[in-house]
N, CA, C and O atoms as a DFTB+ gen file, in Angstrom:
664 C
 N C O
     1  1      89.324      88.791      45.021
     2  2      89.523      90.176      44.702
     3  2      88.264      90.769      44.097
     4  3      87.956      91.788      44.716
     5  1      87.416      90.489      43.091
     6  2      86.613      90.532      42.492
     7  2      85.038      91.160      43.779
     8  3      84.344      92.173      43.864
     9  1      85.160      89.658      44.632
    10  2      83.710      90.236      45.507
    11  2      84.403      91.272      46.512
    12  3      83.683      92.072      47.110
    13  1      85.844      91.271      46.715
    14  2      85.832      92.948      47.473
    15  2      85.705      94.162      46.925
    16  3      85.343      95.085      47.654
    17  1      86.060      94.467      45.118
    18  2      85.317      95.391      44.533
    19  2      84.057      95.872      44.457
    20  3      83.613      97.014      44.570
    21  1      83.487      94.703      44.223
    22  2      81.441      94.525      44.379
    23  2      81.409      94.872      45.691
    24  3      80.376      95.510      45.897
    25  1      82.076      94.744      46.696
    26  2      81.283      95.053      48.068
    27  2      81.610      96.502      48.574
    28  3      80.977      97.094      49.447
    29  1      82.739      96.997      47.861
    30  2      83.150      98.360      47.607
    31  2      81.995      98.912      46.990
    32  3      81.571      99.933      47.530
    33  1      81.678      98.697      46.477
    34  2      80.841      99.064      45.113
    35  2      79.339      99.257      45.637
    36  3      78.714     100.274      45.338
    37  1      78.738      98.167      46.490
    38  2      78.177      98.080      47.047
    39  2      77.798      99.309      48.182
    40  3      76.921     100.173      48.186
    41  1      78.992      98.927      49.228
    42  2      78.918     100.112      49.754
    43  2      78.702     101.729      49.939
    44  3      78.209     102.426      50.826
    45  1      79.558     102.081      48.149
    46  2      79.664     103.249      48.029
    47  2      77.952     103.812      47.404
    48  3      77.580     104.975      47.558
    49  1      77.012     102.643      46.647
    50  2      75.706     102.367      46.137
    51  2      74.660     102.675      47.408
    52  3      73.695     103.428      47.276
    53  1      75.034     101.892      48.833
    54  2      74.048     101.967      49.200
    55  2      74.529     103.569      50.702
    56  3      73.966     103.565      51.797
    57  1      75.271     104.340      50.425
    58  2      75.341     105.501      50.895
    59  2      74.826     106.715      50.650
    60  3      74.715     107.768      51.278
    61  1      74.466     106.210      49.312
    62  2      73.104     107.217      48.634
    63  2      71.885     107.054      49.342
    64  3      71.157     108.021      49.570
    65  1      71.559     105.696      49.772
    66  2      70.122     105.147      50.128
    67  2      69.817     105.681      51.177
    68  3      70.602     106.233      51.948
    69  1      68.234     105.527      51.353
    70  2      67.430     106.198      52.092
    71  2      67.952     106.201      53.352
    72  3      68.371     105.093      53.689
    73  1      68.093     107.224      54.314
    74  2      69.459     106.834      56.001
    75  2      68.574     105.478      56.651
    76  3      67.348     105.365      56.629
    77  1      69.439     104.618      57.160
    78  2      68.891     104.116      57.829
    79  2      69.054     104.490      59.496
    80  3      69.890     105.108      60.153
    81  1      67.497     103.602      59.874
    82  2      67.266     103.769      61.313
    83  2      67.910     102.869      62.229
    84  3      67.883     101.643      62.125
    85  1      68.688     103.746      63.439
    86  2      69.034     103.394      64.502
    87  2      68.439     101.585      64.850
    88  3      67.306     101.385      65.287
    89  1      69.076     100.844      64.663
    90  2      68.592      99.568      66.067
    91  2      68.500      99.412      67.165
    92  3      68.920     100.281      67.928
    93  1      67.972      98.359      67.598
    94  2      67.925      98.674      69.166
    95  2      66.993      99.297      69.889
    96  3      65.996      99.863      69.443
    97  1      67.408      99.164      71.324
    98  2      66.457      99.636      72.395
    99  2      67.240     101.411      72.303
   100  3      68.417     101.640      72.583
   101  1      66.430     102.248      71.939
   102  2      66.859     103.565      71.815
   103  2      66.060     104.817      72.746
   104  3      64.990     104.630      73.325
   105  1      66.799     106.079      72.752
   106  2      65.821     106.795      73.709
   107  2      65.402     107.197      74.682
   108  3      66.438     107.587      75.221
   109  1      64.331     107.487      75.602
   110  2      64.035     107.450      76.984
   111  2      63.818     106.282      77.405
   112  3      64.062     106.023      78.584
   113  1      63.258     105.214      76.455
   114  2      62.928     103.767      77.179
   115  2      64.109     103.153      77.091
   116  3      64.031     102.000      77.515
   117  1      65.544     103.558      76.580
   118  2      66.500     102.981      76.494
   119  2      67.286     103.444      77.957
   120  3      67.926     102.650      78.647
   121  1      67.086     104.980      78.292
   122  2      67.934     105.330      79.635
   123  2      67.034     104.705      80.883
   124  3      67.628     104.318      81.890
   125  1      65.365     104.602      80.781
   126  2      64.804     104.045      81.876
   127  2      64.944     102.741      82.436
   128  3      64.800     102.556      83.645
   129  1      65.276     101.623      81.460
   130  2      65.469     100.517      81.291
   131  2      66.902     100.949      81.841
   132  3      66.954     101.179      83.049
   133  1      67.699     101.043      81.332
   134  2      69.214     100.780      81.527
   135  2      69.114     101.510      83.079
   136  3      68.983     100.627      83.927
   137  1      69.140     102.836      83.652
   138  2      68.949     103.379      85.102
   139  2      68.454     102.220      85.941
   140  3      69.229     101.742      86.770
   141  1      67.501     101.831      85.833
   142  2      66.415     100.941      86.622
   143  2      67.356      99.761      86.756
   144  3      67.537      99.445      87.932
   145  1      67.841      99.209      86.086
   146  2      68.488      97.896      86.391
   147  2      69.879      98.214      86.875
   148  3      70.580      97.518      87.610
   149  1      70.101      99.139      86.450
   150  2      71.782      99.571      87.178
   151  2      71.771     100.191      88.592
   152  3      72.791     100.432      89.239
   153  1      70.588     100.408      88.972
   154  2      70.644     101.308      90.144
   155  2      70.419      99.803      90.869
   156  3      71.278      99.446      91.676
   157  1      69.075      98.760      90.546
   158  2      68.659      98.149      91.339
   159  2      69.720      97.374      91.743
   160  3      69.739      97.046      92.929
   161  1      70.416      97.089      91.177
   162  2      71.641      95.938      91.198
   163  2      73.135      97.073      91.858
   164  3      74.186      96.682      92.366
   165  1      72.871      97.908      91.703
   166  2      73.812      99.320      92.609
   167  2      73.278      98.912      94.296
   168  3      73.929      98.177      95.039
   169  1      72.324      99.393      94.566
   170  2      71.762      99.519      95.479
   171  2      71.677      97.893      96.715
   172  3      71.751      97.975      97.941
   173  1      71.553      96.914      96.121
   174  2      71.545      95.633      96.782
   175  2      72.944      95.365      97.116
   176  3      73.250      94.647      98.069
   177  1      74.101      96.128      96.077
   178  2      75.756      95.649      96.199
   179  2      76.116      96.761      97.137
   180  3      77.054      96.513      97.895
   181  1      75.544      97.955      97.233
   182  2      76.441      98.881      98.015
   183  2      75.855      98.998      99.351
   184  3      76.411      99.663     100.226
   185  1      74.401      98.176      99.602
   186  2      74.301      98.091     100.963
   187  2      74.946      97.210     101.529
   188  3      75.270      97.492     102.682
   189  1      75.440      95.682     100.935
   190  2      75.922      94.953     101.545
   191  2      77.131      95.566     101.842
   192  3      77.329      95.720     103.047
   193  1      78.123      96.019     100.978
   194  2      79.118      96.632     101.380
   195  2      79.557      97.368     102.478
   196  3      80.438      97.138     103.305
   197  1      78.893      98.162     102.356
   198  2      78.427      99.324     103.773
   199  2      78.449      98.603     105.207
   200  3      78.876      99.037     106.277
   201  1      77.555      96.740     104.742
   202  2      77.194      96.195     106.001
   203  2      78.828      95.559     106.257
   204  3      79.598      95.515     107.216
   205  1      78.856      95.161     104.996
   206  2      80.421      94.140     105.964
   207  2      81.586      94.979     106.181
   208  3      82.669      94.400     106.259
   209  1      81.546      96.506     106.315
   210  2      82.651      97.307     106.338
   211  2      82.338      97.841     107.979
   212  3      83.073      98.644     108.554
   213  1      81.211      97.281     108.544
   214  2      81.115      97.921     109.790
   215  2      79.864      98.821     109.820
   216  3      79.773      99.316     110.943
   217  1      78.912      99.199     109.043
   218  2      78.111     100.298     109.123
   219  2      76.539      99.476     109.302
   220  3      76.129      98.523     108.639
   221  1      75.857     100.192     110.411
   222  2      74.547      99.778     110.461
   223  2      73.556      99.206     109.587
   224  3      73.250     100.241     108.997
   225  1      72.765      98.236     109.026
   226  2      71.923      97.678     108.274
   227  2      71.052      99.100     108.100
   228  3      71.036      99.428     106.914
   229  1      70.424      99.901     108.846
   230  2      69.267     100.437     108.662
   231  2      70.350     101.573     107.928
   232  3      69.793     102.123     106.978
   233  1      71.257     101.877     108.070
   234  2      71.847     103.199     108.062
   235  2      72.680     103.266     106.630
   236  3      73.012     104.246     105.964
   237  1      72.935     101.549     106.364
   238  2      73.727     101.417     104.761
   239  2      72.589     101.249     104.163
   240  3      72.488     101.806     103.070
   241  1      71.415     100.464     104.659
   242  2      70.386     100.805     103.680
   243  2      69.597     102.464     103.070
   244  3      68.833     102.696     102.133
   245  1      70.106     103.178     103.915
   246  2      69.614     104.738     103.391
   247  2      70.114     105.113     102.688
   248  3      69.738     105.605     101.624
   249  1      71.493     104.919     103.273
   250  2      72.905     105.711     102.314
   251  2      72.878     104.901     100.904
   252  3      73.657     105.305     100.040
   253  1      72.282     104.106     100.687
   254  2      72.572     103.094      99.423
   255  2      71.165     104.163      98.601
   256  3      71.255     104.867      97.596
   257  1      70.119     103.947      99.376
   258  2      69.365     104.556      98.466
   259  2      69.307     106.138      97.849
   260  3      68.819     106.502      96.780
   261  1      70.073     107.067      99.051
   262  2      70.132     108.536      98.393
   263  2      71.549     108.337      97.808
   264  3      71.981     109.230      97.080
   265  1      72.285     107.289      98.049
   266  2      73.166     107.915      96.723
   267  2      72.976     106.900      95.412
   268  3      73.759     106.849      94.464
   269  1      71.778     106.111      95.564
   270  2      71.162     105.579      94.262
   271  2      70.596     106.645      93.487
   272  3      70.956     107.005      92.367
   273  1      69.405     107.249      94.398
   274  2      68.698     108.784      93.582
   275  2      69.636     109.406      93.072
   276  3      69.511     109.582      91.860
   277  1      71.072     110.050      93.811
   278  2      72.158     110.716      93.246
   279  2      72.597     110.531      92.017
   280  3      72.852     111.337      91.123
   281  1      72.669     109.168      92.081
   282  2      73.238     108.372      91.257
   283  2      72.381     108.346      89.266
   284  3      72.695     108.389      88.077
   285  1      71.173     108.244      90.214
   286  2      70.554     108.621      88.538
   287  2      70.426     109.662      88.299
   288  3      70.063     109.707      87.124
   289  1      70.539     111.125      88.911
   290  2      70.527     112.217      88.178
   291  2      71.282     112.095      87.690
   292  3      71.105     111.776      86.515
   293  1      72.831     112.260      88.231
   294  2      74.315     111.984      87.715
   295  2      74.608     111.069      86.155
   296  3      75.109     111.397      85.080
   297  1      74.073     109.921      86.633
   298  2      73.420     109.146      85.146
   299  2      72.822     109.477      84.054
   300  3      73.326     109.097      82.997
   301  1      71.810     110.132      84.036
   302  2      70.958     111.091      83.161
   303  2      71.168     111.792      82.459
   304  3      70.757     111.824      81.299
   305  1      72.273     112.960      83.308
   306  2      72.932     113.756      82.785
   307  2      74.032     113.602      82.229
   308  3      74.125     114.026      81.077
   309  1      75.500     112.794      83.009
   310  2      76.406     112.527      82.145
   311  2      75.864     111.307      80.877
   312  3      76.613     111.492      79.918
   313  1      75.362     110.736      80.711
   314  2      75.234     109.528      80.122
   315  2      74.337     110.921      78.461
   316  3      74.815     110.834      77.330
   317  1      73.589     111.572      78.646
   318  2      73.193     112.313      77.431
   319  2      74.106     113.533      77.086
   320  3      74.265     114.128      76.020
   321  1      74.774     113.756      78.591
   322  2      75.895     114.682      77.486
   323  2      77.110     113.777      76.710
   324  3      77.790     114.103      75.737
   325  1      77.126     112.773      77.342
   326  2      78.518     111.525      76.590
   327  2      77.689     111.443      75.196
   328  3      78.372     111.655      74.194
   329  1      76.064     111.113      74.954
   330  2      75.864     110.515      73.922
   331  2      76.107     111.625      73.104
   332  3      76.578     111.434      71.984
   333  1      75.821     112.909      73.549
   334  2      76.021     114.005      72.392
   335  2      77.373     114.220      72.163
   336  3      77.647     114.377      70.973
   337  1      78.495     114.284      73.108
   338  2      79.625     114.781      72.251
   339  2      80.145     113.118      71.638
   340  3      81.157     112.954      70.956
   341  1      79.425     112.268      71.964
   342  2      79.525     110.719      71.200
   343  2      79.220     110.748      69.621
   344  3      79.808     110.307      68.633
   345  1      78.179     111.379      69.810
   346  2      77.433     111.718      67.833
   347  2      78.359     112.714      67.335
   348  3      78.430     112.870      66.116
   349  1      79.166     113.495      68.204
   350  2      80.076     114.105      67.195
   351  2      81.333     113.629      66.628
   352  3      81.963     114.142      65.703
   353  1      81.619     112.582      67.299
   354  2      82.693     111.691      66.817
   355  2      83.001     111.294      65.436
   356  3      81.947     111.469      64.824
   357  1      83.454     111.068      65.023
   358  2      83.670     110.971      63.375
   359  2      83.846     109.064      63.730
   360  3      83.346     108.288      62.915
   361  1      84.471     108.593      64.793
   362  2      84.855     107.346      64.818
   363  2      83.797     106.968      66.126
   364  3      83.864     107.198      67.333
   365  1      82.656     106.180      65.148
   366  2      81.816     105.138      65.617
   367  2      82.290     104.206      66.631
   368  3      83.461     103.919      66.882
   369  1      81.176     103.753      67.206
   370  2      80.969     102.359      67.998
   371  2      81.713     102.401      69.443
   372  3      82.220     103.513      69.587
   373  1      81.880     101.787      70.253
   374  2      82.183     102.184      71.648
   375  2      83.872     101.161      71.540
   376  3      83.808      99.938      71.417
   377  1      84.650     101.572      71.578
   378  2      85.723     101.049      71.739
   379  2      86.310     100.678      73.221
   380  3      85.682     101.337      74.050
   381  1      87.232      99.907      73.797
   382  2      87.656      99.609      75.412
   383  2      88.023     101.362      75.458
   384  3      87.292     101.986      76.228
   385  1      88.850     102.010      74.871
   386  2      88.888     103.352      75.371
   387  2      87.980     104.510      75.581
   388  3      88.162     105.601      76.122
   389  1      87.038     104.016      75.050
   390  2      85.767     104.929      75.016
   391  2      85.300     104.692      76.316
   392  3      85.292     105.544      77.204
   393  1      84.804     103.212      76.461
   394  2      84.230     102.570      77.764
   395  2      85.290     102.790      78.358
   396  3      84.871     102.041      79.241
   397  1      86.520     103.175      78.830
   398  2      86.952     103.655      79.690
   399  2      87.071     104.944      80.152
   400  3      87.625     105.408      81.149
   401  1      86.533     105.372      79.367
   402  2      86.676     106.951      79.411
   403  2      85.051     107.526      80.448
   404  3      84.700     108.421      81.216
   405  1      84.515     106.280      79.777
   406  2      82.560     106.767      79.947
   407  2      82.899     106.082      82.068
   408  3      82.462     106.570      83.110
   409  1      83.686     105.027      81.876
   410  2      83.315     104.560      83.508
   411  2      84.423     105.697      84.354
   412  3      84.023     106.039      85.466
   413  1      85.682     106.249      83.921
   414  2      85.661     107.545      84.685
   415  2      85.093     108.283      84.910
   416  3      84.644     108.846      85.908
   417  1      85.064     108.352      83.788
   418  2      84.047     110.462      83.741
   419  2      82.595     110.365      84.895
   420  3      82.235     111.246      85.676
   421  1      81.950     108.968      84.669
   422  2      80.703     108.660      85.767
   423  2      81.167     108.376      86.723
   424  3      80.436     108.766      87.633
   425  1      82.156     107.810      87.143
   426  2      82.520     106.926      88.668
   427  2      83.585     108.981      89.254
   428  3      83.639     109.634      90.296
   429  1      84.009     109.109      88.212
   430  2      84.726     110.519      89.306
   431  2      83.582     111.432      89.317
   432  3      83.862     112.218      90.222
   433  1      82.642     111.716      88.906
   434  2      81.697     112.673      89.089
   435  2      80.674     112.045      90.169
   436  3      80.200     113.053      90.694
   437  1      80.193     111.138      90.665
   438  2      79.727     110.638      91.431
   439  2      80.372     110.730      93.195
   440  3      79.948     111.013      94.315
   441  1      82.144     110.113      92.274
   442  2      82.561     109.855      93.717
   443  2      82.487     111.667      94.424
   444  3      82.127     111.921      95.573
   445  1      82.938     112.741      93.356
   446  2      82.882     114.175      93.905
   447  2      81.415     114.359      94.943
   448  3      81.447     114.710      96.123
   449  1      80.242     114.040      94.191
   450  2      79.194     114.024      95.357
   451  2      78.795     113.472      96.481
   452  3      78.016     113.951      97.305
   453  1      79.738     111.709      96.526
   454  2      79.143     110.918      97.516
   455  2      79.760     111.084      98.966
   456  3      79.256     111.262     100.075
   457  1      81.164     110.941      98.463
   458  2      82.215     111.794      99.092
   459  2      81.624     112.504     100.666
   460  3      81.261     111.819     101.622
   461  1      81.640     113.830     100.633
   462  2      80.936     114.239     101.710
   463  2      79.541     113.831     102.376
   464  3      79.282     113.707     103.573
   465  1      78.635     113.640     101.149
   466  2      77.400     112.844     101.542
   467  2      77.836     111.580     102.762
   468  3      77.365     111.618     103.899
   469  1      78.597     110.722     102.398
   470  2      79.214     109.593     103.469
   471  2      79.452     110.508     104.746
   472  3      78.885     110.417     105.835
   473  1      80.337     111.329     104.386
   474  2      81.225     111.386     105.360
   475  2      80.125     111.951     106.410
   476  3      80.339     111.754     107.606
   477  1      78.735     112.776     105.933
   478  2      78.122     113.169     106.943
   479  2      77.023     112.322     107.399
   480  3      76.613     112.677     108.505
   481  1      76.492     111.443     106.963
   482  2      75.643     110.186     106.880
   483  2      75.984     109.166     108.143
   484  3      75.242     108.840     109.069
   485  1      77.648     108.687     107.814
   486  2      77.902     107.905     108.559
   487  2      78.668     108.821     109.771
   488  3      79.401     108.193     110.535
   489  1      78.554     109.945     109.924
   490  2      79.627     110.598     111.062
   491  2      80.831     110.211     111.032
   492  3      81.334     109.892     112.110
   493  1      81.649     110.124     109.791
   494  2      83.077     109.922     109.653
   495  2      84.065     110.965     108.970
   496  3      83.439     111.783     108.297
   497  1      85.334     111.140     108.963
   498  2      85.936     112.225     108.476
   499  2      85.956     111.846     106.984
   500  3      85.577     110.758     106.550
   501  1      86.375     112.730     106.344
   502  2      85.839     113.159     104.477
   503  2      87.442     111.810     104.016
   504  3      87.501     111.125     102.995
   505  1      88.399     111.845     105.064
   506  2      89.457     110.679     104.760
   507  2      88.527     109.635     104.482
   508  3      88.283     109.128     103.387
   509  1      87.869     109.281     105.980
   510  2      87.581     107.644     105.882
   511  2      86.568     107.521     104.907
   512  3      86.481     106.467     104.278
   513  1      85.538     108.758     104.630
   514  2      84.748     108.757     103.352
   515  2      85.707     108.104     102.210
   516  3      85.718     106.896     101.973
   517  1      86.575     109.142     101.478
   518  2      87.277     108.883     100.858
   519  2      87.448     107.426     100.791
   520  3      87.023     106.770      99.840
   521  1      88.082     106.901     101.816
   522  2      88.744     105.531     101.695
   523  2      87.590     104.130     101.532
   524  3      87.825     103.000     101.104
   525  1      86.377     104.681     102.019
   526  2      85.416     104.483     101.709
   527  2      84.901     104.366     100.638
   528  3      84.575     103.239     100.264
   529  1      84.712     105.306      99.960
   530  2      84.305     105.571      98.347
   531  2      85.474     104.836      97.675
   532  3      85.150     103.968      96.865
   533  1      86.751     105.042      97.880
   534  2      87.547     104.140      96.994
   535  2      87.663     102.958      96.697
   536  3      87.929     102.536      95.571
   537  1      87.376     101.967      98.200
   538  2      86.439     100.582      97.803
   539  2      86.081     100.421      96.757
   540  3      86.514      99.804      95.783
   541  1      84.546     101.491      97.129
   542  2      83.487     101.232      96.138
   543  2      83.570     101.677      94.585
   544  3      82.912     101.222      93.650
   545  1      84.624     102.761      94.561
   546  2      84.979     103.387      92.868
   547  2      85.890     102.083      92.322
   548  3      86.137     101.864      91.135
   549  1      86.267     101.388      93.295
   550  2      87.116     100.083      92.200
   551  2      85.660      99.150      91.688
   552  3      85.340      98.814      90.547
   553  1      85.187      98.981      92.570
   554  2      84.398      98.181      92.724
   555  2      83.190      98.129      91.527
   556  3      82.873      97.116      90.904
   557  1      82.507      99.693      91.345
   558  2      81.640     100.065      90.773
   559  2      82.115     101.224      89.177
   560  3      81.418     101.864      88.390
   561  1      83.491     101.030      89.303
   562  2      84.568     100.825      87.867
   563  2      84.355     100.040      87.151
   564  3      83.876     100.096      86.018
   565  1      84.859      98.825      88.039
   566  2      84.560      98.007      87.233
   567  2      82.790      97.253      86.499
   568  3      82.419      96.928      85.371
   569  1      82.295      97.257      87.552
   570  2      80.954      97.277      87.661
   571  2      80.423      97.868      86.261
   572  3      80.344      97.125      85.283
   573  1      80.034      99.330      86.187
   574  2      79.864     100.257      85.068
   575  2      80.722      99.848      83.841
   576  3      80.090      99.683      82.798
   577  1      81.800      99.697      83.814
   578  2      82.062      99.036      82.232
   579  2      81.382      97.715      81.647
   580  3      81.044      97.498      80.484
   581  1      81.246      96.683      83.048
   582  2      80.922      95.150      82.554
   583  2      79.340      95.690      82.196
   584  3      78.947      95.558      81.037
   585  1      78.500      96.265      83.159
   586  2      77.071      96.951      82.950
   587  2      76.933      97.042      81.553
   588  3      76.271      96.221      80.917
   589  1      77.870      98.562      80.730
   590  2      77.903      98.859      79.998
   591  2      77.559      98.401      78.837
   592  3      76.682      98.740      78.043
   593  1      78.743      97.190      78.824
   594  2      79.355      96.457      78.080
   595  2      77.887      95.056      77.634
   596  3      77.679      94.656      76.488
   597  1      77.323      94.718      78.539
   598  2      76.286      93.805      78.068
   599  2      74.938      94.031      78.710
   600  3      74.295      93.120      79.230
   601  1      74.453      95.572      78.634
   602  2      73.659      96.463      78.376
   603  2      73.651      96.901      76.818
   604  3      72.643      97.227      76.192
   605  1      74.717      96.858      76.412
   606  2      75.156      97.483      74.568
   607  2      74.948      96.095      73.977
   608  3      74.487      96.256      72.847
   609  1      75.090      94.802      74.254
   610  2      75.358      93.531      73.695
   611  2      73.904      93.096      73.814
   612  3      73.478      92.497      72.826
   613  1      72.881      93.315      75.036
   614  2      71.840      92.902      74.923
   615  2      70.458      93.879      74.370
   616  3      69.340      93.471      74.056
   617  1      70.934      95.161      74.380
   618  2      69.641      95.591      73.578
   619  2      70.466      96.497      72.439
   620  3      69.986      97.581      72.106
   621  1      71.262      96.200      72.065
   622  2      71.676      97.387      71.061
   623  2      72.892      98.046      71.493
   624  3      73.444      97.546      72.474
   625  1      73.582      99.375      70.802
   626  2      74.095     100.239      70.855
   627  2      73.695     101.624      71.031
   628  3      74.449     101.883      70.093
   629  1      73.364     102.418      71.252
   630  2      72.632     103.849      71.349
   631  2      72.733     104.581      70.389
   632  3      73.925     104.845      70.227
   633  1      71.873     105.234      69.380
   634  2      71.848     105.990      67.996
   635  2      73.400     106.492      67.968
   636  3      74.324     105.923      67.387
   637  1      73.453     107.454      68.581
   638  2      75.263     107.757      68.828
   639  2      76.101     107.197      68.874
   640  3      77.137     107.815      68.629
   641  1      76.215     105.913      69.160
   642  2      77.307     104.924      68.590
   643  2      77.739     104.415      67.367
   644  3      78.853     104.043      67.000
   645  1      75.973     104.493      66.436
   646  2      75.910     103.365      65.636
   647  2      76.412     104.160      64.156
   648  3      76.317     105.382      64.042
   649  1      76.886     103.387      63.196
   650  2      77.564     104.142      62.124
   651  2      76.100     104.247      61.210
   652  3      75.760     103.128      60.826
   653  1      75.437     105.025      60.905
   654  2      73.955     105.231      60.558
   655  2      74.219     106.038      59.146
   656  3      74.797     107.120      59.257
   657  1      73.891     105.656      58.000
   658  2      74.451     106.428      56.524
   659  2      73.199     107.059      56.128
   660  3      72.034     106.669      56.050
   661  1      74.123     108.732      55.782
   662  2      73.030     109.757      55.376
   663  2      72.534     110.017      54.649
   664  3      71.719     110.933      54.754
């Protein structure tokens, strides 16, 4: 009982102290790093896909790469507007509902663009797109959380996650 008072005590002592700084890989070298390895490892899984579903080598290799480019604007942007309404959170750190929230919000905003992109790429109707993309939204669901998940475990958490005292 005694050292949970002191660590109370502690706590409430060092919330005065000078803020501390963010850990971790933080920043632009934190989204370049993280993009770069998620796309590269995007891009090698969704051509094969493409190939064993029936679609040309030369032709899943294109489609893999413009909806890789897609893919990191889309990234860029949702991933810094998540971190900002993330810092407004009162409740820190990335929870399974958070990370579930972050691999919708990216996998349905993506699938809205790729969507027709397929469907006119491969000369197929916006269905078989669809049914198409749905494959790949299970696929790259799951994908983006595990990413996530030991992307955050191996370089850090992102300033916006981290509980940082003012």
């Amino acid at each position: 009982m005694a050292s949970a008072s002191s660590s109370a005590a502690h706590t409430v002592h060092s919330s005065s102290a000078v803020p501390r700084k963010a850990t971790g890989l933080q920043g632009a070298k934190r989204r370049i790093i993280y993009v770069s390895l998620y796309e590269a490892i995007a891009i090698a899984v969704s051509s094969l896909i493409f190939i064993a579903i029936g679609q040309k080598a030369s032709d899943s290799g294109i489609m893999a790469v413009a909806a890789s480019v897609i893919a990191i604007c889309w990234n860029l942007s949702f991933n810094h507007l998540f971190e900002k309404w993330e810092a407004r959170q009162t409740v820190k750190g990335r929870s399974v509902l958070r990370r579930v929230v972050h691999a919708i919000g990216f996998e349905g905003g993506i699938a809205a663009m790729l969507i027709p992109l397929m469907a006119w790429w491969f000369n197929i109707t916006l269905w078989e797109a669809a049914v198409m993309e749905a494959g790949l939204l299970v696929f790259f669901m799951v994908y983006t959380f595990a990413f996530n998940w030991a992307f955050d475990r191996l370089f850090g958490l992102p300033a916006s996650a981290q509980a940082l005292t003012q």
